[in-house]
C-alpha positions, 0 to 999 in steps of 0.5 A, spaced: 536 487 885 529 485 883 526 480 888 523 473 887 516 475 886 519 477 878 520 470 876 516 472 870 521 476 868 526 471 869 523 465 865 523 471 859 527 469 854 535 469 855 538 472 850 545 469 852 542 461 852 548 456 848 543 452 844 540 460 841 547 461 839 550 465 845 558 464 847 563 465 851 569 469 847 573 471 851 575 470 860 580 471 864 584 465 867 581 459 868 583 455 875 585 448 874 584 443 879 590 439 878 586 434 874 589 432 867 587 429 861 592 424 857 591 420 851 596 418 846 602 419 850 601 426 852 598 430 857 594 437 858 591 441 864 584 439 865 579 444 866 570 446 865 569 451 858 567 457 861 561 456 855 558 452 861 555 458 864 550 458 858 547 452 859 542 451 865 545 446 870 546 447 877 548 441 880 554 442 885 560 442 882 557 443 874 560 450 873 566 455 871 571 455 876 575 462 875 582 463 878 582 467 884 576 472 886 578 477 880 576 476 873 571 477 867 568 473 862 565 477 856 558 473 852 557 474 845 549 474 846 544 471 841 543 477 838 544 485 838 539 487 844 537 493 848 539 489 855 534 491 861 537 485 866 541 480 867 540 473 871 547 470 876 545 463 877 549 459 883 547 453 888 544 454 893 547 453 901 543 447 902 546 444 896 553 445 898 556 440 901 559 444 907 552 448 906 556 454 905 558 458 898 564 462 899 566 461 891 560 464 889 561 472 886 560 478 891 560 484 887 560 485 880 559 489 874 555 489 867 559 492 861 555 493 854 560 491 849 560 494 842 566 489 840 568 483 843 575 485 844 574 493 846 580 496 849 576 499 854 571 496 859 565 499 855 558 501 857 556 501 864 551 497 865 550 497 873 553 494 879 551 489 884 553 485 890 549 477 889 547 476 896 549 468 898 543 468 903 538 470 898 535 466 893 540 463 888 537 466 882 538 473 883 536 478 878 539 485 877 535 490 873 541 494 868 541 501 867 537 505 861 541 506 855 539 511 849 536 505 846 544 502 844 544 495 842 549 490 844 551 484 840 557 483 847 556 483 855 561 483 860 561 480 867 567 483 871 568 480 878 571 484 883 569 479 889 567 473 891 564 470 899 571 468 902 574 462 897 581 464 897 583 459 890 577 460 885 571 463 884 565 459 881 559 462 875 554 457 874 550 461 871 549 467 867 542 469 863 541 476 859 534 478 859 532 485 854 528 488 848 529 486 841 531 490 835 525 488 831 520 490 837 523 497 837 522 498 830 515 495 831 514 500 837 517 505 833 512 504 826 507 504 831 507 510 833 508 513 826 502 510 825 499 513 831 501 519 828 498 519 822 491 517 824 490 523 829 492 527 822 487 525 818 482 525 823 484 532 825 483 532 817 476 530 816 474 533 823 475 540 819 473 538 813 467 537 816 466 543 819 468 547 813 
């Protein structure tokens, strides 16, 4: 995990922000409260969309439940990226009213994702532990890839802090390099390349 002094890092785009055109496209199980809905005569359980994990907004309460400690949620990003880290957002202790957070996640994993329905988990891209007693935003610095590009990341949740019916995301952010930015980088280098070639050029042309 990267420590508070990476802020920057944070505010840098997030590339799984709603109004940017981030979703959620699949989770594992909601938790329902109890809370119902009815109108017209009819009934329905009621509980938060997990898209609300996309939008910034920590107040208690305002976040996606997920039912037990073990579960996944995958996220259609922006864009195609090469993805470098990911930011887990939760309330703060302090904020809590029983000033504790044993619904917050524990230890998790990053998967990169070719295709949002993928049999298997996909690409490894780190393992983590969010640390209740640390600052909540805490940001986790993925594993280097072959500069593959993921249009879908996964959050696998394997653990929460001690909650026994559900487990609470308040907030996830997706921070990586563009595609258009490798290119850029990539044509610079050609152009490095062929600039040191004619100047060998005209040096020997010099000379001769």
């Amino acid at each position: 995990m990267l420590g508070r002094d990476v802020e920057g890092w944070i505010q840098e785009k997030n590339f799984a922000l709603k109004s940017s055109g981030a979703s959620i496209v699949r989770s594992s199980k909601p938790f329902h409260s109890g809370a119902r809905l009815c109108s017209l005569g009819f009934c329905w359980n009621y509980s938060r969309s997990p898209d609300i994990i996309l939008e910034r907004g920590l107040l208690p309460g305002n976040c996606w439940a997920m039912d037990g400690a073990q579960g996944y949620i995958v996220i259609k990003l922006s864009e195609a990226i090469i993805p470098r880290a990911v930011t887990l957002d939760h309330i703060p202790q302090i904020a809590s009213p029983y000033e504790t957070i044993p619904s917050a996640p524990k230890h998790f994993s990053i998967y990169g994702l070719k295709d949002a329905f993928e049999q298997e988990e996909g690409v490894l891209l780190g393992s983590f532990n969010y640390k209740k007693n640390s600052f909540p935003e805490q940001m986790f610095q993925l594993k280097r890839t072959k500069a593959n590009p993921f249009p879908y990341l996964m959050v696998k949740i394997y653990s929460n802090h001690g909650h026994p019916n559900y487990t609470c995301i308040y907030g996830v952010r997706v921070h990586g390099q563009q595609l258009n930015r490798i290119s850029y980088s990539g044509q610079e280098d050609i152009d490095n390349t062929f600039q040191l070639i004619q100047a060998m050029f005209l040096e020997w042309f010099i000379a001769t």
